[in-house]
C-alpha positions, 0 to 999 in steps of 0.5 A, spaced: 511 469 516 515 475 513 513 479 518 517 485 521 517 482 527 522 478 526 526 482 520 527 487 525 529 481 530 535 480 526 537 487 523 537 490 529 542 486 532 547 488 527 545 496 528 545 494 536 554 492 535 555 497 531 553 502 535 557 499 541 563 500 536 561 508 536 561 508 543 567 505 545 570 509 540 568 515 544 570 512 550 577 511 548 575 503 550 577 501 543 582 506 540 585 507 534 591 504 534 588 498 536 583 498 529 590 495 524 590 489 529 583 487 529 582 488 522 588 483 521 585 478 526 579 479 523 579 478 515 585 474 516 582 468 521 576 470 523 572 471 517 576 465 513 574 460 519 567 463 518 567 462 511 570 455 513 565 454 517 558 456 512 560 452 507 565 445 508 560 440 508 555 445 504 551 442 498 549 448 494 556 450 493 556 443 489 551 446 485 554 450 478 549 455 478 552 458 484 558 456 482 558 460 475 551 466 477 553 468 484 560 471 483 558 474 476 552 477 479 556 480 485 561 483 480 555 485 475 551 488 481 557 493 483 558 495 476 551 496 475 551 500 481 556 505 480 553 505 472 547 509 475 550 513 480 555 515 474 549 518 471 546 522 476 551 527 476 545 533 474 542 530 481 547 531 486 550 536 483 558 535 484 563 539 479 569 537 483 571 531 480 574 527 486 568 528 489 564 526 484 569 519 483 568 518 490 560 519 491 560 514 484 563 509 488 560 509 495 552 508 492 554 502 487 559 499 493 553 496 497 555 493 504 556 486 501 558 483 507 558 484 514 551 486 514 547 481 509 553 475 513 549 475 520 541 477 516 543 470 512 545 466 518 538 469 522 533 469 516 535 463 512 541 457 512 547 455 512 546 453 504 544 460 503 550 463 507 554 459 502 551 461 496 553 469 500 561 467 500 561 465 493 557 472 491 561 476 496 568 474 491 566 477 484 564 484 489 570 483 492 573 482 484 570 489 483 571 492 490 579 492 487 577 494 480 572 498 478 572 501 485 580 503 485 579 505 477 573 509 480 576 512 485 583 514 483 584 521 478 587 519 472 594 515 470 594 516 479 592 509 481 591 501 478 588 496 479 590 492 486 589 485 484 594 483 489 588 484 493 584 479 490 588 473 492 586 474 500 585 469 506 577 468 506 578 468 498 583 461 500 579 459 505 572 458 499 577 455 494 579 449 499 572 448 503 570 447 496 576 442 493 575 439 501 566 438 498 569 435 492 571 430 495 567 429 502 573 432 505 569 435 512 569 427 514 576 427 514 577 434 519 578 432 527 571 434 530 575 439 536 578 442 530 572 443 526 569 446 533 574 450 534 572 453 527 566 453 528 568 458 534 572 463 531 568 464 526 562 466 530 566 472 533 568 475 526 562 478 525 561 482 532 568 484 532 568 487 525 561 490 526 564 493 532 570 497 528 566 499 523 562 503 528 568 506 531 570 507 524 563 511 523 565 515 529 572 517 527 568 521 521 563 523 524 566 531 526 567 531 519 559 530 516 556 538 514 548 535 515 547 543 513 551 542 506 549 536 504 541 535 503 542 535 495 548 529 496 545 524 501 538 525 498 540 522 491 544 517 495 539 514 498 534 515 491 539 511 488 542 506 493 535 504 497 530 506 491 532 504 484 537 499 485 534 495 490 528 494 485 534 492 479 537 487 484 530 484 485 529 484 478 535 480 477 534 476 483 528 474 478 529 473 471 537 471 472 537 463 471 540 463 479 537 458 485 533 461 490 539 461 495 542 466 489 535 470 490 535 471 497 543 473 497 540 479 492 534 481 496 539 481 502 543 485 498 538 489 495 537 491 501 543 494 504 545 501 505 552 504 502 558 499 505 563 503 509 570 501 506 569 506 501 571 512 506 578 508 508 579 507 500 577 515 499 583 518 503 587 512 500 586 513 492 585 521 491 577 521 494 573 525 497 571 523 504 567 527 506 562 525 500 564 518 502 561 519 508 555 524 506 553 517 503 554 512 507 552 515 514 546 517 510 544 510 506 545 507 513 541 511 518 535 510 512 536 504 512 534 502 518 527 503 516 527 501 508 531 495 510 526 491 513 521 493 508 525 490 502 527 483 504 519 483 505 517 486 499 523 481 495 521 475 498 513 475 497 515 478 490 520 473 488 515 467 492 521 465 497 517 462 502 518 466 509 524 467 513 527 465 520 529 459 517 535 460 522 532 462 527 
């Protein structure tokens, strides 16, 4: 049954880790300098085993579909969310062009990953996590594209495709040439334990440094200021562009993993990275983090609601297959 019970039951989690991140900020636990060894680890070995994990052995990533539809979906979702947000300058109302730039990319940027990971593993599969990494490479494509091109002034930034090639990009390239040719027969057991391991510490440890990154931002958020920004955030973010994420889910020639990859990501608020690609490429950060930390405290309760409402509108049969 699609019941809240038992989506609360595995987005609340996710929030929960976060939250522990924020305060062990605030008590100095985990401090700052601590942030660029922990991201390392995790995007360089935690998230390439994760990955590894998911999808040696999967039989929807011998399916074409995914192979073709979930990267262009991912690259197409990201570019139609920044088209949108572009056209919503009369709402929002910012003339300042770094900070209009930067609002463009945070609401079409969505949180393509460390949330919609741990809710694909609770609500579904292990093919439906699968078909997620496959469409987390054209987000990530777009992420070093059009979010640099969006984000930077003109003639100040380029594309960063050195960024594309990437450990968990490698780590979907040899799982899929290892399913090519049965390949996870040949991994010693105790090293696919030890994958297993370590991939299940990727999420936890990366959702504890975007709550101690939240915290580091939180001084500089003017609620006061701010009502006419984050309300068209979440207008766009959690109110039109799930319902085009699920008209796609729909209509594109994609397999129900696909479908419930976009109804998960239809859902999700506004991603974190945006605040650290805003100081770095000639942003805004405080507009970046007007919108992030707007859509994700709405979130919380149209979160739940969308993956409902998604999966009975696109008949994808109830939740808690993983569970």
């Amino acid at each position: 049954m699609n019941s809240y019970p038992t989506i609360w039951a595995a987005v609340l989690p996710v929030f929960g880790i976060m939250a522990c991140g924020f305060v062990l900020r605030r008590l100095e636990w985990l401090t700052e300098q601590a942030d660029a060894s922990l991201l390392r680890v995790t995007i360089q070995l935690l998230v390439p085993c994760l990955v590894l994990d998911s999808a040696l052995g999967n039989a929807a990533l011998a399916e074409w579909r995914n192979l073709l539809w979930a990267p262009l979906t991912g690259f197409g979702t990201v570019a139609l969310g920044m088209a949108v947000a572009a056209r919503a300058r009369p709402l929002h109302g910012l003339r300042e062009p770094a900070a209009a730039r930067t609002f463009t990319v945070t609401v079409g940027l969505y949180n393509y990953g460390y949330v919609p990971i741990p809710l694909a593993w609770l609500l579904f599969d292990k093919p439906t996590t699968g078909v997620l990494f496959l469409f987390m490479v054209g987000v990530e494509t777009a992420l070093w594209t059009l979010g640099v091109l969006g984000l930077a002034a003109r003639g100040s930034g380029g594309v960063e495709w050195r960024r594309l090639c990437n450990a968990p990009l490698l780590a979907i390239v040899l799982a899929l040439g290892l399913n090519s040719v049965q390949g996870r027969e040949w991994v010693p057991a105790p090293l696919l334990t030890a994958v297993h391991w370590l991939g299940q510490c990727a999420i936890p440890t990366a959702l504890l440094l975007i709550g101690a990154v939240i915290a580091d931002y939180l001084p500089q958020f003017r609620l006061t200021q701010a009502w006419r920004v984050m309300g068209t955030a979440v207008l766009l973010r959690l109110g039109l562009l799930p319902v085009l994420f699920l008209v796609l889910a729909r209509w594109l020639p994609g397999t129900p993993e696909l479908q419930r990859v976009l109804v998960l990501e239809a859902a999700m608020p506004s991603a974190v990275f945006p605040i650290l690609m805003a100081r770095q490429y000639g942003g805004d950060v405080p507009t970046a983090l007007q919108v992030v930390l707007s859509t994700s405290v709405v979130s919380l309760a149209t979160m739940p609601w969308w993956i409902r409402t998604g999966l009975a509108w696109l008949g994808l049969g109830s939740v808690g297959a993983g569970l």
